[in-house]
N, C-alpha and C positions, 0 to 999 in steps of 0.2 A: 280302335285296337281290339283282336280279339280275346276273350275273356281267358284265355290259356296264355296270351303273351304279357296280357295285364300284370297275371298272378306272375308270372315267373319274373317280371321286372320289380313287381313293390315284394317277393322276395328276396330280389339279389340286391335290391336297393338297402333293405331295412339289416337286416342279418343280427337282426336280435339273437336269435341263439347261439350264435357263435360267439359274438362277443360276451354271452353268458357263459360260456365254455369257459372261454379265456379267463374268465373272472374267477371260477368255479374252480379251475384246475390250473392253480398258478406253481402248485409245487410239482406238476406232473412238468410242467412247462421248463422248468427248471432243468428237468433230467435231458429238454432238449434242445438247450443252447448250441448256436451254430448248427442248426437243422432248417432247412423249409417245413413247413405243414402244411396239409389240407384239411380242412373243417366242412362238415355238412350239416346242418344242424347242430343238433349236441354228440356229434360224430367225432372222433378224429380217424379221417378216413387213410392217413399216411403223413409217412416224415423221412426223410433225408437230408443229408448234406448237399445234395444235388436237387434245384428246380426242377430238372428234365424230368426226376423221375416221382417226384410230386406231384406231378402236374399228369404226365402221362398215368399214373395209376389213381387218378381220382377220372379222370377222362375215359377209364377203361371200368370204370366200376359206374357208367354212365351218366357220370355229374357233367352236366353239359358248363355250368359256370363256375366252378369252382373256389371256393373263397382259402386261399394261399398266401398264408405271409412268412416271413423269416423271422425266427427265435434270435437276439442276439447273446453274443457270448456271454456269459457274466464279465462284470468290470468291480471289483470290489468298491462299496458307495454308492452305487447305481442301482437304476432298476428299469425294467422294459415298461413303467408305464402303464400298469394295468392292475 
């Protein structure tokens, strides 16, 4: 495998920073329940209510893999887990 597809796989594999984000910025996360997110590093590159346009605007700011999950809504007693 070459040494440029290595890297870009044990980075999308690992994604240490983003779930440092996650951990880091859990009251920012707060403000966006019921939204998609895209994360790049310790990025948040976008958010919406809509995947399409999550996913299209981290794709157009040239993240070729994008790491995109969904914020759920609060549920009073719960927590997303992080």
């Amino acid at each position: 495998m070459p040494n440029a597809a290595r890297s870009m796989s044990a980075m999308v594999s690992s994604r240490e920073l983003e779930m440092k984000w996650l951990e880091d910025n859990k009251e920012l996360l707060a403000t966006l329940s019921g939204k998609w997110i895209a994360l790049e590093g310790g990025t948040l590159v976008g958010a919406d209510v809509e995947f399409a346009k999550v996913s299209d605007k981290a794709r157009s700011s040239g993240i070729v893999s994008p790491f995109i999950l969904y914020v759920p809504e609060s549920v009073p007693g719960s927590s997303i887990g992080l």
